[in-house]
Structures are given as C-alpha cells and as structure tokens.
VOGU-3710 file (C-alpha; in Angstrom, 3 decimals, decimal comma):
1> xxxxxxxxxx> 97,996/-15,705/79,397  97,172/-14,145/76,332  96,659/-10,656/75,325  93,818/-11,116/73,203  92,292/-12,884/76,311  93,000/-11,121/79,203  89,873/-8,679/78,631  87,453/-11,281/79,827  88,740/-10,926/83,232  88,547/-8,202/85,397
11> xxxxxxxxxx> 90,994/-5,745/86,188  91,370/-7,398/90,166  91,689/-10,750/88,751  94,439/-9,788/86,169  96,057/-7,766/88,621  96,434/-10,505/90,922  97,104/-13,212/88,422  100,276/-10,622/87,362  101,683/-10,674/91,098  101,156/-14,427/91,315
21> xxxxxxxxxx> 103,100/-14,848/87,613  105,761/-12,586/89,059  106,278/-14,198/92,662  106,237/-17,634/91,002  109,955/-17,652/90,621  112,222/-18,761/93,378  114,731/-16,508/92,848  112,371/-13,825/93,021  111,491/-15,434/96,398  114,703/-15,538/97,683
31> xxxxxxxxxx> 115,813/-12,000/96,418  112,520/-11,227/98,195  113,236/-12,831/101,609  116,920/-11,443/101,184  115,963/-7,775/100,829  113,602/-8,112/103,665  116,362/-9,357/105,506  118,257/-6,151/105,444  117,888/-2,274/105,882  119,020/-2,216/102,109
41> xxxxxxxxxx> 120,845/-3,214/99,675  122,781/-3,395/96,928  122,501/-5,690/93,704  126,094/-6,967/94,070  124,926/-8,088/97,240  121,803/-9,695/96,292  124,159/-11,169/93,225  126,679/-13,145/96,309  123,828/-13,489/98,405  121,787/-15,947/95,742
51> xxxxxxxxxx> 124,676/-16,898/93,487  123,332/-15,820/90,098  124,667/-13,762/87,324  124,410/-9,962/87,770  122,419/-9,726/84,628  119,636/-12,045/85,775  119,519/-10,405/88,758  118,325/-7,551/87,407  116,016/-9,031/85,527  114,359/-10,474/88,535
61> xxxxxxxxxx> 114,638/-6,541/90,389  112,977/-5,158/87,608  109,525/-7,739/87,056  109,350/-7,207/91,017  109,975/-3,579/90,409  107,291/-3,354/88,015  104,480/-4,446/90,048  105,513/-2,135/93,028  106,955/-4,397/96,100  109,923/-3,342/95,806
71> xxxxxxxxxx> 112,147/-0,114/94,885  115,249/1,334/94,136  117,056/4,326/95,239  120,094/5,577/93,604  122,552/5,764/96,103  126,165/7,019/93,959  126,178/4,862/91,157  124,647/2,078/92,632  121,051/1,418/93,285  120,049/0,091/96,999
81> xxxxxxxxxx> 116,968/-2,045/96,849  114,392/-2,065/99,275  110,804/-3,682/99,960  108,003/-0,815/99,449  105,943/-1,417/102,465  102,342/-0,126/101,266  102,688/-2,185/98,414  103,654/-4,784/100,315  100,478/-4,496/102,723  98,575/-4,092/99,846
91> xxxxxxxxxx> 99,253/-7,495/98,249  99,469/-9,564/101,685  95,094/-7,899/101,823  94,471/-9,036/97,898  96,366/-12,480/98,649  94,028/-12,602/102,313  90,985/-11,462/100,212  91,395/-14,092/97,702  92,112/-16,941/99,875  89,543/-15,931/102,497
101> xxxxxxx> 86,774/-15,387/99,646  87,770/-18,685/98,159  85,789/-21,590/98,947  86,919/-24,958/98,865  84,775/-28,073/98,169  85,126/-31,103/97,359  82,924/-32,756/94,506
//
C-alpha cells in the first residue's frame, strides 16, 4: 500500500492491514509457532530450528518486533526472544473483531 494512500483509511484499518502484511510470511509463522514453543530463545536457535540464514532471521525478528508480538531481552551478548503476551491478546481481539464484524454474502 501506498503512502500517499494510506490516509483514506483509518488508523484501525491500517493498523490491522500492517499485522496482516507482517504475519503473511511463513517464516514469520513458523518463527512464530517456534518461539511459542519454548520458554525462550535464542536467534541461533530459531536460525537451526527453520533452516534460514542468520541474517534473514533477523530480519523476520525485527518486522515482528516492530508491531509488538514479540520481544527481545538481552541476555549476555545474545538476545532471547519471546512472544509479548498483551500484544498477543490484543491482536487475537482485533483479528476476532474483524472476522466477527465481517459479514459474508454471497451476490
């Protein structure tokens, strides 16, 4: 979506349109379902766990970083990832707002 045309939306629907753009990749699904797996952990481990490059797995912390659901804690020199849970409440009511609020018919 466009910057120049993202203020003809509201703030809830870009909001949610950001989450959906940022849990539409699968590895951001399965680094999602890994972490939630686990009391924490650590980006190596996330890195064997899915079986891409470091770098890219970073990459993929950071854009779920950025909208909250998950964060980091520096633990030594590495960082142990973990899901935030209000944030992660938070979303599951927007995505259950959305759906529930949605009505489908059929032409």
């Amino acid at each position: 979506m466009g910057i120049t045309k993202s203020e003809i939306f509201t703030a809830k629907q870009n909001q949610l349109a950001t989450v959906f753009k940022v849990l539409a990749h699968p590895a951001r699904i399965a680094i999602l379902e890994y972490i939630s797996s686990q009391d924490a952990c650590i980006c190596n481990d996330i890195v064997a766990e899915i079986g891409l490059a470091q770098p890219t797995i970073s990459q993929h912390l950071k854009e779920l970083k950025n909208i909250g659901l998950i964060r980091g804690e520096i633990s030594g020199k590495k960082v142990c990832y973990c899901i935030d849970p209000n944030r992660w409440q938070a979303i599951q009511k927007q995505f259950h707002t959305f759906f529930a609020n949605t009505q489908v018919n059929c032409c």
